[in-house]
Backbone as a printed PyTorch tensor [residue, N CA C, xyz], in Angstrom:
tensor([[[ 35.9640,  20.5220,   8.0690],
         [ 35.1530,  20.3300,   9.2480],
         [ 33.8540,  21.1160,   9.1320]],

        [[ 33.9080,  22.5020,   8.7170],
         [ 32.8070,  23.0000,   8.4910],
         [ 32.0180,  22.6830,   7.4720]],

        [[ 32.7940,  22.2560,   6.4080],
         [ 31.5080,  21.2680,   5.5640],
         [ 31.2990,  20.3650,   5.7780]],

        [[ 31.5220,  19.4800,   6.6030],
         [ 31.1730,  18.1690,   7.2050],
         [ 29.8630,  18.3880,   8.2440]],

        [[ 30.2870,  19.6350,   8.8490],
         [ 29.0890,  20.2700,  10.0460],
         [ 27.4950,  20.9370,   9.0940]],

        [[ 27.8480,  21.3210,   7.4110],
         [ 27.2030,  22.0100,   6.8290],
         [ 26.3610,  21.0450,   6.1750]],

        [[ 26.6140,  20.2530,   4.8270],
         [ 26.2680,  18.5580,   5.0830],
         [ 25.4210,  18.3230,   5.9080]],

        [[ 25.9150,  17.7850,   7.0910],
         [ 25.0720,  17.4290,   8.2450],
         [ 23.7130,  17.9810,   8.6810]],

        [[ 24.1500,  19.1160,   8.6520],
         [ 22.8430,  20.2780,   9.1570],
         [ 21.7650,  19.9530,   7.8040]],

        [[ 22.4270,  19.9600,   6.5850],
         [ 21.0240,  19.8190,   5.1230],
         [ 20.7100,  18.6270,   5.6490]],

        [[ 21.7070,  17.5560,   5.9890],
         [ 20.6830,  16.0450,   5.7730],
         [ 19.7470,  16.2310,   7.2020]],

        [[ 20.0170,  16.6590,   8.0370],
         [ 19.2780,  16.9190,   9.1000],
         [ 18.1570,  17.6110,   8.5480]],

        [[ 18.3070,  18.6880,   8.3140],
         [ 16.6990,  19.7990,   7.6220],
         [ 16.0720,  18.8320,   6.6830]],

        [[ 16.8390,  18.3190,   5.5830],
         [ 15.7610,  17.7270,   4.8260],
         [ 15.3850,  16.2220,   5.5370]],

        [[ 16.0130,  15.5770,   6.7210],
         [ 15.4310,  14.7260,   7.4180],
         [ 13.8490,  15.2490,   7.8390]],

        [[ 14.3030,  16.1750,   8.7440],
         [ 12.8530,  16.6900,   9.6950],
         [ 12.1450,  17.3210,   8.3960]],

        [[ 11.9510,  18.0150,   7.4900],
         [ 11.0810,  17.8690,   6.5960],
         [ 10.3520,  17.3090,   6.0930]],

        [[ 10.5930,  15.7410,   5.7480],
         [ 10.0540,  14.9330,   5.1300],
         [  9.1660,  13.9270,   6.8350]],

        [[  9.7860,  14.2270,   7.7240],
         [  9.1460,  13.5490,   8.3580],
         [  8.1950,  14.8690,   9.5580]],

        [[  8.0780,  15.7900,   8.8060],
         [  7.1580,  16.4510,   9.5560],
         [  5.7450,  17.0250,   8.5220]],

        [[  5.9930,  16.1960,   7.1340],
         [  4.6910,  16.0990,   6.3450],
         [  3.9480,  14.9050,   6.7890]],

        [[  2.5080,  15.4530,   7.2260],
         [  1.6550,  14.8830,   7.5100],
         [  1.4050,  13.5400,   5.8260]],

        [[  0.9630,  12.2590,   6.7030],
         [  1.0410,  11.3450,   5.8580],
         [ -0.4310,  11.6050,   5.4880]],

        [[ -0.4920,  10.8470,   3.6420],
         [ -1.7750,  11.3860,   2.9390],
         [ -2.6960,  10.3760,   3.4870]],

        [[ -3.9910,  11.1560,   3.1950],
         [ -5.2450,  10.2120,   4.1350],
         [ -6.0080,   9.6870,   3.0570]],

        [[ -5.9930,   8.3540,   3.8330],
         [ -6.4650,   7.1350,   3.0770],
         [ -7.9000,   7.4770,   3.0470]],

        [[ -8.6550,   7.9710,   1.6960],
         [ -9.6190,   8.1220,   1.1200],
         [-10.5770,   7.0760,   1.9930]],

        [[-10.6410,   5.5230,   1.2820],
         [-11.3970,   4.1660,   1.2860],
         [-10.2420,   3.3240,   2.2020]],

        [[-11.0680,   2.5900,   3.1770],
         [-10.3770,   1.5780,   3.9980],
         [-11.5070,   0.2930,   4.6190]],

        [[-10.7970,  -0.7560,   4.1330],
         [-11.8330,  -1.9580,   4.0610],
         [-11.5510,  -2.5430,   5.8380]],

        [[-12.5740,  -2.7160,   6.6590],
         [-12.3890,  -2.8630,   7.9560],
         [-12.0610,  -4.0970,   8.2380]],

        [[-13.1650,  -4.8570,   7.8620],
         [-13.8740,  -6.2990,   8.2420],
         [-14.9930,  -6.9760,   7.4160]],

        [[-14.4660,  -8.2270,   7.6320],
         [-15.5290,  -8.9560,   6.5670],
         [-15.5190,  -9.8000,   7.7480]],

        [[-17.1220, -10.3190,   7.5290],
         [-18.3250, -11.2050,   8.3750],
         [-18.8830, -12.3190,   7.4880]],

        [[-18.7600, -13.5670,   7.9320],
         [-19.5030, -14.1920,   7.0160],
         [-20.7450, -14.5740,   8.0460]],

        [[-21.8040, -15.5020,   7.4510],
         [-22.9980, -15.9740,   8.4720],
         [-23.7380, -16.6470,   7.3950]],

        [[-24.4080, -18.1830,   7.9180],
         [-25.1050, -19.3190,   7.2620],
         [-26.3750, -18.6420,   7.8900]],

        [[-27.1790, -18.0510,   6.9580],
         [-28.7640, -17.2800,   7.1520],
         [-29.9430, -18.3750,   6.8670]],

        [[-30.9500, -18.5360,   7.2810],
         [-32.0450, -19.3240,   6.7980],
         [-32.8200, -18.1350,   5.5930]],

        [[-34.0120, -18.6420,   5.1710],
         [-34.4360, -17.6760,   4.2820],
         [-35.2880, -16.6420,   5.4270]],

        [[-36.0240, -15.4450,   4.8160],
         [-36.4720, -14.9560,   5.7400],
         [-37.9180, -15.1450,   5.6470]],

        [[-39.2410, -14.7870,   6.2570],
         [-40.4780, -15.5580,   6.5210],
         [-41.1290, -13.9070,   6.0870]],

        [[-42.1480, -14.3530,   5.7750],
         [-43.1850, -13.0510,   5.2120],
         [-44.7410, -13.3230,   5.3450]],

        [[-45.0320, -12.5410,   5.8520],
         [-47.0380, -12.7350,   5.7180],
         [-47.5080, -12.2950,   5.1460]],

        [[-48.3370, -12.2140,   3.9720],
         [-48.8780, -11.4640,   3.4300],
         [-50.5060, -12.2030,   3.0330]],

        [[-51.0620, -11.5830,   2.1960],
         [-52.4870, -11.5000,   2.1450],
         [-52.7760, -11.7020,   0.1680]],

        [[-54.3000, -12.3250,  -0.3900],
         [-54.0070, -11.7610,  -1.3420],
         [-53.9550, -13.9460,  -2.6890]],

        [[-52.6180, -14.4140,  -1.7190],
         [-52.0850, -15.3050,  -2.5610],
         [-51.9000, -16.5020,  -1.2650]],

        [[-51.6740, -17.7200,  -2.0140],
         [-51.3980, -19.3800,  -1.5050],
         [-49.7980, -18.8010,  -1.1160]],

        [[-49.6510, -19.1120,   0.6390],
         [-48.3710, -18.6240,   1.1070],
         [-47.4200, -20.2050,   1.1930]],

        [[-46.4170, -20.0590,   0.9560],
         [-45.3840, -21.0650,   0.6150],
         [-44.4390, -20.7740,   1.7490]],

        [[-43.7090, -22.0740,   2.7900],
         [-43.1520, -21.9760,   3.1670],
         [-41.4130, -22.5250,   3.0570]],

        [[-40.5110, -21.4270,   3.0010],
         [-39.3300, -21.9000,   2.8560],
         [-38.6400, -22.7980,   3.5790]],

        [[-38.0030, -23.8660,   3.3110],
         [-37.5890, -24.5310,   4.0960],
         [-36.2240, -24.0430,   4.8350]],

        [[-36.4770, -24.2090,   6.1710],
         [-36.4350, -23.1600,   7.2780],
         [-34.2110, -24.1190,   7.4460]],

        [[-34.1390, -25.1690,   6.9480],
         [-32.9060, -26.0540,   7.0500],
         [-31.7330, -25.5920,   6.0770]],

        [[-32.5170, -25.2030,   5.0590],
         [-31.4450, -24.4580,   3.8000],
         [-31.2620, -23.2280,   4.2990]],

        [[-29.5280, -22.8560,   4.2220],
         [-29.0450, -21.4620,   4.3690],
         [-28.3110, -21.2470,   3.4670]],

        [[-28.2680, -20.0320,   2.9820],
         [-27.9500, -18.6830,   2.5810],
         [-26.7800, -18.7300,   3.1150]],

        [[-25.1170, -17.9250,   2.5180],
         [-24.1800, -17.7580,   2.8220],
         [-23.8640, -16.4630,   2.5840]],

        [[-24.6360, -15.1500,   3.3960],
         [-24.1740, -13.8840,   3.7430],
         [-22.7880, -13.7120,   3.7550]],

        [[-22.4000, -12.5520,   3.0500],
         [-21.2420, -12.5190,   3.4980],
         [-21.1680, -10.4160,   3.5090]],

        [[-20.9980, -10.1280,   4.7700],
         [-20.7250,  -8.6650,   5.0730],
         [-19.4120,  -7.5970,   5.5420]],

        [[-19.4330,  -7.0160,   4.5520],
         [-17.9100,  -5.8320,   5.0410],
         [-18.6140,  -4.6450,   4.9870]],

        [[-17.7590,  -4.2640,   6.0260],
         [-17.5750,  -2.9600,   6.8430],
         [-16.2310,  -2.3060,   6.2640]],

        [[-16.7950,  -1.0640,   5.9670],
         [-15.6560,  -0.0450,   5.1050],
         [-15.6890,   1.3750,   5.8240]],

        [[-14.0050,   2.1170,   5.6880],
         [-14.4910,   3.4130,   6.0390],
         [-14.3060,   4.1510,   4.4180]],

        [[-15.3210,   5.5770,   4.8600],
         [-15.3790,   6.2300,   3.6710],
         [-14.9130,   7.8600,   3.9810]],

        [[-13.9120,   8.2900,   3.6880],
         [-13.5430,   9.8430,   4.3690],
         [-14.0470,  10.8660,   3.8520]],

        [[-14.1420,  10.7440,   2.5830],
         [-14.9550,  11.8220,   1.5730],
         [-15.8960,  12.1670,   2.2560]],

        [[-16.7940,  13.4390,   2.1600],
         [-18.3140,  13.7770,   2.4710],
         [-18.9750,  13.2170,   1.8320]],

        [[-18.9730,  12.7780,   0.7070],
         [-19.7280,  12.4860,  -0.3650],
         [-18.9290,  10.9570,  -1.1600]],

        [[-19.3890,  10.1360,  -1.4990],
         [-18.7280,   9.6540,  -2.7450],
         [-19.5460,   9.0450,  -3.7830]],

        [[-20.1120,   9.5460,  -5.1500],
         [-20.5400,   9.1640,  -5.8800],
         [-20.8550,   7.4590,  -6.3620]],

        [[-19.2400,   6.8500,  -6.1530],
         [-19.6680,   5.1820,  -6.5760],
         [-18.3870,   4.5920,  -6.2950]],

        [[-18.7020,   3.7530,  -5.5150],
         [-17.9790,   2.6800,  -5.1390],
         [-18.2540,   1.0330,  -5.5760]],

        [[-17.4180,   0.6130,  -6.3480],
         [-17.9020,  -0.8740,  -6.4220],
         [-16.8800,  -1.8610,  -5.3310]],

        [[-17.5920,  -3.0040,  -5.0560],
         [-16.8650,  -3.7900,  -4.4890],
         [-16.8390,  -5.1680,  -4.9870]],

        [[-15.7400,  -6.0610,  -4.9580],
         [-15.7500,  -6.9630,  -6.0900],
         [-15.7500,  -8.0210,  -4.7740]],

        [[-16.4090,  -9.1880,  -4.7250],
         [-16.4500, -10.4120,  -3.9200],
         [-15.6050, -11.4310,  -4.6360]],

        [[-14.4940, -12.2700,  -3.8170],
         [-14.2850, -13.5690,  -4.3350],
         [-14.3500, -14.1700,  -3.1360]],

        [[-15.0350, -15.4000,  -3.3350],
         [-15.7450, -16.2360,  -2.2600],
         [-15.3500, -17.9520,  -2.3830]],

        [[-14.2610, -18.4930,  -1.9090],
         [-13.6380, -20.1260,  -1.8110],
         [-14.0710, -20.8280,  -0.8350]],

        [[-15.2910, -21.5250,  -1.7330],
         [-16.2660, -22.7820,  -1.3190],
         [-15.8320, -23.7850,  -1.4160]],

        [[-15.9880, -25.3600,  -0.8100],
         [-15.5280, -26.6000,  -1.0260],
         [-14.3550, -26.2700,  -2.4170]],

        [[-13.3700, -25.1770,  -2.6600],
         [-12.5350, -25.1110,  -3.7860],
         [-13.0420, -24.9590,  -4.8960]],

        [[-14.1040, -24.3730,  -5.3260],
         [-14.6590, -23.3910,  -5.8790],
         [-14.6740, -21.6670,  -5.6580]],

        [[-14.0020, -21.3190,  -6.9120],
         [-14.1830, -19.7840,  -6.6320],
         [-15.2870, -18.9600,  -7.3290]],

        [[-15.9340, -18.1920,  -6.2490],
         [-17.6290, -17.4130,  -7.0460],
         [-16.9860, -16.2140,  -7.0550]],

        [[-17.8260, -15.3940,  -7.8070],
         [-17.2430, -14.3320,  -7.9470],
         [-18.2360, -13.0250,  -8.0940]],

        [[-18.2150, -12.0050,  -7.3460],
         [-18.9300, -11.2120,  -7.9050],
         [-18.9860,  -9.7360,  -7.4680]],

        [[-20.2470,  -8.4190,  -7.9950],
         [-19.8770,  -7.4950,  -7.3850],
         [-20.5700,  -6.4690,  -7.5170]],

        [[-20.5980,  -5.5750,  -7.0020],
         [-21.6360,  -4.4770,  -6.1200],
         [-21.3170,  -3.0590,  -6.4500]],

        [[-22.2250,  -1.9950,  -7.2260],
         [-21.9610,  -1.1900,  -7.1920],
         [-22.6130,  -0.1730,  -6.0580]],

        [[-21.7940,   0.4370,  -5.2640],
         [-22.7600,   1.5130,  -4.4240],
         [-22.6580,   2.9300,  -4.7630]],

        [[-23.9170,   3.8550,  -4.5380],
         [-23.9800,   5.2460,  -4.6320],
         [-23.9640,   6.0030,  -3.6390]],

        [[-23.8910,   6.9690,  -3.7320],
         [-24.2790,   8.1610,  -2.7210],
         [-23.7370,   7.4460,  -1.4240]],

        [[-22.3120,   7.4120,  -0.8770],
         [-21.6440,   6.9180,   0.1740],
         [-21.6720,   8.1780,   0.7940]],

        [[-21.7370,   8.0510,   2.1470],
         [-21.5820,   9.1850,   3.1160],
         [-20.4340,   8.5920,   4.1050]],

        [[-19.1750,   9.8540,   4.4040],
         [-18.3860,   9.5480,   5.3430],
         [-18.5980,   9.4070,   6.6550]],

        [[-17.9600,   8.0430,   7.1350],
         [-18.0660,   7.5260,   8.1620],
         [-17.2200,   6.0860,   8.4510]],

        [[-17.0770,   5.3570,   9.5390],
         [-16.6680,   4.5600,   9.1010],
         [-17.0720,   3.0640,   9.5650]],

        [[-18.3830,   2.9730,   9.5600],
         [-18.9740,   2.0990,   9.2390],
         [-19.9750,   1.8350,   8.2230]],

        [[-19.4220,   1.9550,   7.1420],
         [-20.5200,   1.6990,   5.8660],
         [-20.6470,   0.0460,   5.7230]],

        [[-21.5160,   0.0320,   5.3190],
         [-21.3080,  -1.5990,   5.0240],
         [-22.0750,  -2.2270,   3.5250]],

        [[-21.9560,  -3.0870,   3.1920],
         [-21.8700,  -3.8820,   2.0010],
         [-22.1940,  -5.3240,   2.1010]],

        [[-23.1750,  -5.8260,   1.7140],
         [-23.3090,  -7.1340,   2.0960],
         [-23.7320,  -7.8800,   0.1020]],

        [[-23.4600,  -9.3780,   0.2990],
         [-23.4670, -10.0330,  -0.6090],
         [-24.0170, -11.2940,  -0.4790]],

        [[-24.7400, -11.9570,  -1.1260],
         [-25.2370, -13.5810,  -0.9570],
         [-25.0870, -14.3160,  -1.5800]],

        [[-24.8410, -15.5610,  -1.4780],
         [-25.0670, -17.1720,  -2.1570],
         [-26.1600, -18.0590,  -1.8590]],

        [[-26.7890, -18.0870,  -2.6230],
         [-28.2320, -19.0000,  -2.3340],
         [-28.0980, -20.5390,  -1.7910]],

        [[-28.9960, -20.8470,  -1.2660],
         [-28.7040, -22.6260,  -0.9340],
         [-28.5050, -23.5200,  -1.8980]],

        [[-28.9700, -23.2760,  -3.1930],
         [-29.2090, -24.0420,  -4.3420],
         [-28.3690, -23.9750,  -4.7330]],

        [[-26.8740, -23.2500,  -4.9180],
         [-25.5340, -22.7930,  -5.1660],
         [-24.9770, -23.3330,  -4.2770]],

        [[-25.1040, -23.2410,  -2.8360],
         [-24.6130, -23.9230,  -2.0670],
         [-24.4780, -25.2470,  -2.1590]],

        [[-25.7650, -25.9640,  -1.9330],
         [-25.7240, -27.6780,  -2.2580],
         [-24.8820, -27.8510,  -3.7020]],

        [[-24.7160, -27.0430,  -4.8070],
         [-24.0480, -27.3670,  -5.9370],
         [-22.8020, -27.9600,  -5.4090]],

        [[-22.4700, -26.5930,  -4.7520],
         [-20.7630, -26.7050,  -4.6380],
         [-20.1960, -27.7570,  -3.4960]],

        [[-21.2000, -27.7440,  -3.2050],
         [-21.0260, -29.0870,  -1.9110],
         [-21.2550, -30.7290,  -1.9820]],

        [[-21.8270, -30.2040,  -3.6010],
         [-21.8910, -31.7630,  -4.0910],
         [-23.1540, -33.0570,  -3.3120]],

        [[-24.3470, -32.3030,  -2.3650],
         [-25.0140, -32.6280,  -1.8160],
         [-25.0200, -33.0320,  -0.2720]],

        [[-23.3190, -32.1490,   0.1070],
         [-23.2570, -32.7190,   1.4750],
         [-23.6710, -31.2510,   2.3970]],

        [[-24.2140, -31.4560,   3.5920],
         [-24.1370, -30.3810,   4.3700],
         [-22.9730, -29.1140,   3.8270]],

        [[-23.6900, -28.0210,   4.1680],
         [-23.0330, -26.8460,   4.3190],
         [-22.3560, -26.8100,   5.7420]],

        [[-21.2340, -26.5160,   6.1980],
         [-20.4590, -26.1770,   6.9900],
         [-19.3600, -25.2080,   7.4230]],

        [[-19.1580, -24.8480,   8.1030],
         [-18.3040, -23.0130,   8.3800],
         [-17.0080, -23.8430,   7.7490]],

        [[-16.5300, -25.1560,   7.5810],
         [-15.5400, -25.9220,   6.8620],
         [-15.6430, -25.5400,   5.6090]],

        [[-16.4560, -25.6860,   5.0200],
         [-16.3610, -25.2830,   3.8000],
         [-16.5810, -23.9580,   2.7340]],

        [[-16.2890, -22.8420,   3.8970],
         [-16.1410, -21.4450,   3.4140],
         [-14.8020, -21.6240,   3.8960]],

        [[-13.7400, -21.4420,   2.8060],
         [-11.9570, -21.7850,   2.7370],
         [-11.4720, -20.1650,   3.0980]],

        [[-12.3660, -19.1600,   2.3030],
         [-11.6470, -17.7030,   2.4280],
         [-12.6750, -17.1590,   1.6740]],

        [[-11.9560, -15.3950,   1.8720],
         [-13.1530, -14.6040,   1.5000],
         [-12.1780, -13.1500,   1.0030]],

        [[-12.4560, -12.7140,  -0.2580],
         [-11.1750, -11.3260,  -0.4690],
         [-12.3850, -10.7130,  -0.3120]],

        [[-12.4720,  -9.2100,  -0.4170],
         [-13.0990,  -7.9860,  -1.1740],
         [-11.9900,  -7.1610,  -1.5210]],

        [[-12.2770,  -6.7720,  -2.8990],
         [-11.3460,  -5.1640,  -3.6140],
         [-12.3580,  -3.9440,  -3.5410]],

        [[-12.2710,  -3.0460,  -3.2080],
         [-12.2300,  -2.3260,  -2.6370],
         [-12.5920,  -0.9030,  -4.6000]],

        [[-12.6580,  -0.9780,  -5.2190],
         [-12.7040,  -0.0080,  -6.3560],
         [-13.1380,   1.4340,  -6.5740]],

        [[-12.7110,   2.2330,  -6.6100],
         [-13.1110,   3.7640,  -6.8890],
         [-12.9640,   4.0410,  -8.7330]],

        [[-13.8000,   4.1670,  -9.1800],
         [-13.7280,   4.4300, -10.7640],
         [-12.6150,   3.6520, -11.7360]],

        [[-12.3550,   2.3860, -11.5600],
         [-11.4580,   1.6680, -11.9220],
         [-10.0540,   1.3650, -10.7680]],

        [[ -9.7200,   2.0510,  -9.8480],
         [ -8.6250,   2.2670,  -9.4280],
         [ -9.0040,   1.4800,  -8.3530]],

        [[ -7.7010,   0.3260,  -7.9430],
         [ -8.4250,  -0.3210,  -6.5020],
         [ -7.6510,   0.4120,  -5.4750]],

        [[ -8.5420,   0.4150,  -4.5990],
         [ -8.3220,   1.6280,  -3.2090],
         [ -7.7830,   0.6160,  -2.1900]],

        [[ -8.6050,  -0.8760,  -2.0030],
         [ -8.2550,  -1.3030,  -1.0910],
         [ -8.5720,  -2.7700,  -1.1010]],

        [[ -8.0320,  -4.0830,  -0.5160],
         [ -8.2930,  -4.9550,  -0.9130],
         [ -8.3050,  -5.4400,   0.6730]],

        [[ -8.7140,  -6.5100,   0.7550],
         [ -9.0040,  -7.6110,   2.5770],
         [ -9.3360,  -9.0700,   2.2600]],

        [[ -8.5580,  -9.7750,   3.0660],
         [ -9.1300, -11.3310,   2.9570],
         [ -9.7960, -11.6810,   4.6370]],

        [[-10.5560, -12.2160,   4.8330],
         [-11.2510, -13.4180,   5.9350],
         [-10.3010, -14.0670,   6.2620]],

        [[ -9.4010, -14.3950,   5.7960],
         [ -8.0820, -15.3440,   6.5510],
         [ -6.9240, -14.8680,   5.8880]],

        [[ -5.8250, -15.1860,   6.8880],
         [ -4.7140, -14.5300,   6.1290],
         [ -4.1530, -15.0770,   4.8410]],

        [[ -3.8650, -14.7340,   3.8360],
         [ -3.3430, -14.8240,   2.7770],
         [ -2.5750, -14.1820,   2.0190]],

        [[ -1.8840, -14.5950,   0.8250],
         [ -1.1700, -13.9590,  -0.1010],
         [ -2.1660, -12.7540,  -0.3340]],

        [[ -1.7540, -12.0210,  -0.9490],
         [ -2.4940, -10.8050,  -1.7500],
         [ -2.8850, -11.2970,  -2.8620]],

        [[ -4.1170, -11.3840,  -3.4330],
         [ -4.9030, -11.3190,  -4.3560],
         [ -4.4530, -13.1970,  -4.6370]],

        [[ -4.7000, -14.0580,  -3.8920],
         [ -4.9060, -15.2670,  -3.7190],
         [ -5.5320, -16.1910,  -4.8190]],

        [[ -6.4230, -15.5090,  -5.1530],
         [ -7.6480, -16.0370,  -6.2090],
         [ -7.4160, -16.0130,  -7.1410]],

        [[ -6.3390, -14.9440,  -7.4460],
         [ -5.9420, -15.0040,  -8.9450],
         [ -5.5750, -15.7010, -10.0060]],

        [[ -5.3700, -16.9730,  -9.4920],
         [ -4.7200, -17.7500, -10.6710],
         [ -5.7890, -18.8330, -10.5020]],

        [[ -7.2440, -19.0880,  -9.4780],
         [ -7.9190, -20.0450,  -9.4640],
         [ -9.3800, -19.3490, -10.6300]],

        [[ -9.7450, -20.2600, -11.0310],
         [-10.7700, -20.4630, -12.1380],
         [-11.8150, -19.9990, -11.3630]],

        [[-12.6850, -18.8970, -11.7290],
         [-13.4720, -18.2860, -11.6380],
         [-15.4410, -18.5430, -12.0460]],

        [[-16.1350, -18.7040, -10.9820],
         [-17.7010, -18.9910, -11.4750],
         [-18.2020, -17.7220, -10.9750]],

        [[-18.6850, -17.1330, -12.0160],
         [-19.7130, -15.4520, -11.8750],
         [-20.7550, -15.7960, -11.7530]],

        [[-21.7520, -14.9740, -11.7960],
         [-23.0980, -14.6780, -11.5840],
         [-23.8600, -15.9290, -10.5980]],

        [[-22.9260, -16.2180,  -9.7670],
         [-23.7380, -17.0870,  -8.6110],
         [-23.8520, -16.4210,  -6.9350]],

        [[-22.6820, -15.2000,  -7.1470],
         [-23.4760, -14.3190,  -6.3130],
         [-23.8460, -12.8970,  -6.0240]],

        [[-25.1460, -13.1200,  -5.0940],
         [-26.0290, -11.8150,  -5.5830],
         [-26.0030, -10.8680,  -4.4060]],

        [[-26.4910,  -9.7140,  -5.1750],
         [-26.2710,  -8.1490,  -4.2280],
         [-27.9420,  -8.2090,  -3.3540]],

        [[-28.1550,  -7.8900,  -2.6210],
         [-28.8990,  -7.8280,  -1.3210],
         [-30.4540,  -7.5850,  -2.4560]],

        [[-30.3010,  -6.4340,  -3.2310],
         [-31.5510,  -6.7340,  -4.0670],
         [-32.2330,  -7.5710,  -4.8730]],

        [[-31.2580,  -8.7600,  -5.2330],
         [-31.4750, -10.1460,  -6.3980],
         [-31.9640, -10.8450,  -4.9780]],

        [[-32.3440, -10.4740,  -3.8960],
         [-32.4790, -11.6090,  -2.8960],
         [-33.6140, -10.9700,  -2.4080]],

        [[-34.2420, -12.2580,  -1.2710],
         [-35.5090, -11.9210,  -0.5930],
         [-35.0820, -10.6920,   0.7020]],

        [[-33.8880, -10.9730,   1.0710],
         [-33.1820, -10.1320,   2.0830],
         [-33.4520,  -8.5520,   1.3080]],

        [[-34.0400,  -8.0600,   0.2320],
         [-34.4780,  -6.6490,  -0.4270],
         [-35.0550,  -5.8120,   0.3430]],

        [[-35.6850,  -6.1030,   1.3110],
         [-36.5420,  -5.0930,   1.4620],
         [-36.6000,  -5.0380,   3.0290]],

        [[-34.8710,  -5.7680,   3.2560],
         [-34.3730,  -5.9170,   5.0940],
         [-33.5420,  -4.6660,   5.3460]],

        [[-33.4060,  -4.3390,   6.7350],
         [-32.4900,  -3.2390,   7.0070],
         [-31.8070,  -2.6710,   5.7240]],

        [[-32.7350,  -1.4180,   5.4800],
         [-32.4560,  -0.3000,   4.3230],
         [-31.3310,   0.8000,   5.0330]],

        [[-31.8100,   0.7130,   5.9680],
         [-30.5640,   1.6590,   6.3710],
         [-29.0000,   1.0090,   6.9440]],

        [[-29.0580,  -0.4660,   7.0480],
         [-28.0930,  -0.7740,   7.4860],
         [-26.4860,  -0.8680,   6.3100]],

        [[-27.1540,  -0.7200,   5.2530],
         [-26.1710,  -1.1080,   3.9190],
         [-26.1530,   0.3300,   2.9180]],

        [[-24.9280,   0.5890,   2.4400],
         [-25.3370,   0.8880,   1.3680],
         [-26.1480,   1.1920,   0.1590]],

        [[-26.0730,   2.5940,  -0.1890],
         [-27.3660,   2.0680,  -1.8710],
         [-26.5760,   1.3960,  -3.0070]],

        [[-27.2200,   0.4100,  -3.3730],
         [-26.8710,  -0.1540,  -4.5600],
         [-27.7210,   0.5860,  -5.7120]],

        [[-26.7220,   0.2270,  -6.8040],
         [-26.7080,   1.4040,  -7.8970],
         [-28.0910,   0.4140,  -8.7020]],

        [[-29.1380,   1.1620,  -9.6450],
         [-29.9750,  -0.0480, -10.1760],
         [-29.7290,   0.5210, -11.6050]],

        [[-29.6100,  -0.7530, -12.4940],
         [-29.2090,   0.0300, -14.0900],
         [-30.7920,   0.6470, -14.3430]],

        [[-30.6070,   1.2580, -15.3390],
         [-31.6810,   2.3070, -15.9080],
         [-31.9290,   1.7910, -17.0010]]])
């Protein structure tokens, strides 16, 4: 009886032990992803013959919101996979100098001319953005992954992959828009 009472009392202590360690804190946490059909953006300038974009073709923004706990974090990449009319694009973003908080954000684009590709010449439509992942990467290691609609985990994986069709906020005219609203992207040297 008294070792039955003695027993008891360890699984008890090492119960409340393990559940009175504080759980470890999630470094990187991916919030929300935003998508939005953008027109191009309009510019005045002086100098040169000004060209106007046609104001009907959009751009397929696509923006996440991340938290970052560190004070500091040197580099974060984030990897985009993006399922168009059943096409998968693919691509991805390195950022620097992250400051904790937890609205950082990250944005990515697809041009119209990519767009009409994949659409085969028909209208663009919120129909034909199927889903949306981001991974989440710290120095190789993925921290955190999110889809736009619910799905399996890592969904994309077994669908055939098209790169370099989309671009980080600086390959775009959107460069030189809300600097403070995004992230720094890393520029090779």
């Amino acid at each position: 009886m008294k070792r039955t009472i003695l027993i008891c009392a360890i699984i008890a202590a090492a119960i409340a032990a393990v559940m009175a360690q504080p759980r470890a804190a999630v470094d990187f946490q991916l919030q929300k992803i935003t998508t939005n059909f953008i027109s191009s953006p309009q510019f005045t300038y002086t100098g040169a013959e000004q060209y106007q974009a046609d104001q009907r073709e959009r751009w397929l923004e696509v923006e996440v919101t991340f938290s970052s706990a560190p004070e500091f974090t040197d580099e974060l990449t984030l990897k985009y996979f993006i399922l168009v009319n059943g096409k998968l694009l693919t691509g991805e973003v390195t950022h620097v100098n992250i400051a904790a908080a937890r609205d950082n954000r990250s944005v990515m684009y697809v041009t119209p001319k990519t767009l009409q590709r994949l659409m085969l010449g028909r209208t663009v439509t919120n129909n034909a953005l199927q889903n949306v992942a981001v991974q989440l990467m710290q120095q190789g290691a993925l921290k955190d992954e999110l889809s736009l609609n619910r799905a399996a985990p890592q969904w994309y994986a077994t669908l055939p992959q098209l790169g370099g069709l989309v671009l980080n906020k600086n390959e775009t005219p959107f460069a030189p828009l809300y600097w403070d609203r995004y992230c720094q992207i890393k520029t090779a040297r």
